[in-house]
C-alpha positions in Angstrom: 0.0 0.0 0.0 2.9 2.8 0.6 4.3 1.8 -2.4 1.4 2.3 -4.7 0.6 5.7 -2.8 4.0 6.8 -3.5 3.5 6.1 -6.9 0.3 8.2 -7.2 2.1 11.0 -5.5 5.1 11.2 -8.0 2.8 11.5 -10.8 1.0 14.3 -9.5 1.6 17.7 -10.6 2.1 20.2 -8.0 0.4 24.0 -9.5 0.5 27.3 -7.3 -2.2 29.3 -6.4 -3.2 32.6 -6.3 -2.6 32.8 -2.4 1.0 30.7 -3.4 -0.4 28.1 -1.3 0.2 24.9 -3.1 -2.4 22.7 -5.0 -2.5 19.5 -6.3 -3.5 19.1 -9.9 -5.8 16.1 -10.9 -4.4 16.1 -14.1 -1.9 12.9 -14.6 0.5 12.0 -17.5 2.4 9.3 -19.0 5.5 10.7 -21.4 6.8 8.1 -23.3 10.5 8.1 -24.0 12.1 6.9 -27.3 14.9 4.3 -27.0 17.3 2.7 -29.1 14.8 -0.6 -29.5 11.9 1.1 -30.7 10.9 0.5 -34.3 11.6 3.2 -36.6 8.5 4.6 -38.2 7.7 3.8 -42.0 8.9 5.5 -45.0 6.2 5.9 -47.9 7.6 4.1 -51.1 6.5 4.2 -54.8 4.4 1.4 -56.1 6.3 -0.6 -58.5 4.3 -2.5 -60.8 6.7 -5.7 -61.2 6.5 -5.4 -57.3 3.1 -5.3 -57.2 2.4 -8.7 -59.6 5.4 -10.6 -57.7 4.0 -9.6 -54.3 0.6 -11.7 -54.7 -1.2 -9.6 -57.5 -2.9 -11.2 -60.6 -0.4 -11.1 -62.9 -2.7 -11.4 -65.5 -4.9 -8.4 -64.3 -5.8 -5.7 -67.6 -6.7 -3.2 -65.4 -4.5 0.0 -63.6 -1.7 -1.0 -60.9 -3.6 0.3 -58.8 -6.9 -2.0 -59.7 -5.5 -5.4 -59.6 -9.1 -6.9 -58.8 -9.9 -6.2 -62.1 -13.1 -4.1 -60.7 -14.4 -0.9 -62.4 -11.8 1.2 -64.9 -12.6 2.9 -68.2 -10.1 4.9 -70.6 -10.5 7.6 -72.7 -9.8 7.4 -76.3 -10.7 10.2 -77.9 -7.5 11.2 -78.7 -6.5 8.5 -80.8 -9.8 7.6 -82.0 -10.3 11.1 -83.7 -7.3 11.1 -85.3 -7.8 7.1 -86.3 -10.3 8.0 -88.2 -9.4 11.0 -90.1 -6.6 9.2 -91.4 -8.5 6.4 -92.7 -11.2 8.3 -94.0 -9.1 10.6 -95.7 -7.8 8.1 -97.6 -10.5 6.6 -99.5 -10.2 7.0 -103.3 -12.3 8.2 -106.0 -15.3 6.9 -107.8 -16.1 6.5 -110.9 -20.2 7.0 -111.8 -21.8 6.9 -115.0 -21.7 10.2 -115.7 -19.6 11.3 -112.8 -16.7 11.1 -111.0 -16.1 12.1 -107.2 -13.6 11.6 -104.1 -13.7 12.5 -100.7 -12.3 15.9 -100.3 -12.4 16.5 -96.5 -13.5 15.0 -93.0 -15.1 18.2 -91.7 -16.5 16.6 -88.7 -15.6 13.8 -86.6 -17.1 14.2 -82.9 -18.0 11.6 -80.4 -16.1 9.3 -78.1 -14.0 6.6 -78.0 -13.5 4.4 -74.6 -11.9 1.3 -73.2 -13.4 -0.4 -69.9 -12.5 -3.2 -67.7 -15.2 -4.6 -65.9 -14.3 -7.8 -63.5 -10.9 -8.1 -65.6 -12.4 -8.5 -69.1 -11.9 -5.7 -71.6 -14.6 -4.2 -73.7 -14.2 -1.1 -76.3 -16.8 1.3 -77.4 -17.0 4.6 -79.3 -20.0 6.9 -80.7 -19.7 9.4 -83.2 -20.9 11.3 -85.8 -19.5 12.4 -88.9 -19.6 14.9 -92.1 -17.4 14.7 -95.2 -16.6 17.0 -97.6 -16.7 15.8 -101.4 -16.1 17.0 -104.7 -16.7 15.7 -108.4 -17.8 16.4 -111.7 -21.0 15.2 -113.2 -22.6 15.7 -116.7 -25.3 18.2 -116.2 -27.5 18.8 -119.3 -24.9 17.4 -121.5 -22.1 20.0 -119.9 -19.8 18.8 -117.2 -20.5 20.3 -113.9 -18.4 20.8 -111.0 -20.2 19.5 -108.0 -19.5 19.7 -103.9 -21.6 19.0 -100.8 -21.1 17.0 -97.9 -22.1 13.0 -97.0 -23.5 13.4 -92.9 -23.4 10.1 -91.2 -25.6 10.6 -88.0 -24.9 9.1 -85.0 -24.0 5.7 -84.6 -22.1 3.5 -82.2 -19.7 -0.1 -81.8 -21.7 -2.8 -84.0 -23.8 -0.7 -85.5 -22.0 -0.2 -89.1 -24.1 -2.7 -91.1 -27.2 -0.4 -90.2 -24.6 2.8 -91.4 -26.9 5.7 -93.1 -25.6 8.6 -94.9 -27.4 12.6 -95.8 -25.9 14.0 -98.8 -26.2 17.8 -99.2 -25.1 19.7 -102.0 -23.5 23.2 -102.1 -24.3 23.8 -105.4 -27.9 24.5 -107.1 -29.0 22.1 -109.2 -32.4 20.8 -110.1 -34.4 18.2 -108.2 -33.8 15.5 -111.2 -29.9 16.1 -111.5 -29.9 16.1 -107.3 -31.4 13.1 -106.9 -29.5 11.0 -109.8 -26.1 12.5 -108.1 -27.1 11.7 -104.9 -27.4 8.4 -105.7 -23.4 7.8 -106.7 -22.9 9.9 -103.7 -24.6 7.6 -101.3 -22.1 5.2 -103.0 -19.3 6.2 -100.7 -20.8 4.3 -98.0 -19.6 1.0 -98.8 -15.9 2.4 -98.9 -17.0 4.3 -95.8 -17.8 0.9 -93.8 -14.7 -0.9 -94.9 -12.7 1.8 -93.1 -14.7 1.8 -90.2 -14.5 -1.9 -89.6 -11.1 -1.5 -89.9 -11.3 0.9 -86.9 -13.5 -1.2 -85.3 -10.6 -4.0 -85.3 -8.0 -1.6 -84.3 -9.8 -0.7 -81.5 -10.2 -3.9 -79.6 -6.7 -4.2 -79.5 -5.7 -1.2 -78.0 
């Protein structure tokens, strides 16, 4: 008992009080000391991926470092989708009509998105867009060759949707309703060139 009550006195802190009489405080503290034996604390270190497969990790995982379970993860692609496309497009050749020619002068418009998601460690790809492009040709219009341009609009339309592709053709120039709709026609041709290079993005795309 003396021991334990000269315990409880050593840990008390002795204040003064107004009067300089002095008070006990009912305040008590323990103040741990470091020593030699103690562990030092940890020091943060980067996540190496290698590391990270080695250490326990599915090595086959498709997703981030940092999503090893395969959960949840989608990438943006817009970047190289957009320009994907251009490129192909732009390439298409010329075609020869009846009494016509044509070729694709310009991809004036190529918005939408492109995306790659992992769900449960299985990739999938999508992308939708919408397109315009700019053509020029040369027709024979009332027995007189005419320079022609307009534009082929492809609305909206997503992954797996190409066999159902449609196209818009408008025409800068004036012409009459019979010559419009008899160059429209070879116009609308374009499409099946159109959908070759689109499949071919299509393919590209699931390997990224």
């Amino acid at each position: 008992m003396e021991e334990t009550a000269a315990v409880a006195a050593a840990t008390e802190t002795v204040t003064a009080t107004e009067t300089g009489t002095p008070e006990k405080s009912s305040y008590r503290y323990w103040v741990r000391q470091a020593t030699g034996e103690a562990a030092p604390p940890p020091v943060p270190r980067k996540l190496d991926p290698s590391a990270a497969n080695g250490g326990g990790g599915n090595p086959n995982a498709l997703g981030s470092v940092w999503n090893q379970a395969g959960t949840w993860e989608e990438k943006n692609l817009n970047s190289w989708a957009n320009g994907r496309i251009k490129d192909l497009l732009g390439s298409l050749g010329s075609l020869d009509f009846s009494t016509g020619k044509a070729s694709i002068d310009e991809v004036s418009k190529c918005s939408g998105d492109a995306f790659l998601v992992t769900v449960r460690n299985k990739k999938r790809v999508g992308y939708n867009y919408e397109l315009s492009l700019r053509f020029k040709g040369e027709w024979l219009v009332k027995e007189e060759k005419k320079k022609v341009t307009g534009h082929i609009d492809i609305p909206e339309f997503s992954f797996g949707e190409l066999d159902d592709l449609e196209a818009e053709v408008r025409f800068t120039d004036t012409l009459e309703w019979e010559d419009k709709s008899r160059i429209c026609k070879d116009v609308k041709l374009f499409l099946s060139p159109i959908k070759e290079k689109l499949q071919t993005f299509e393919l590209e795309l699931k390997d990224r």
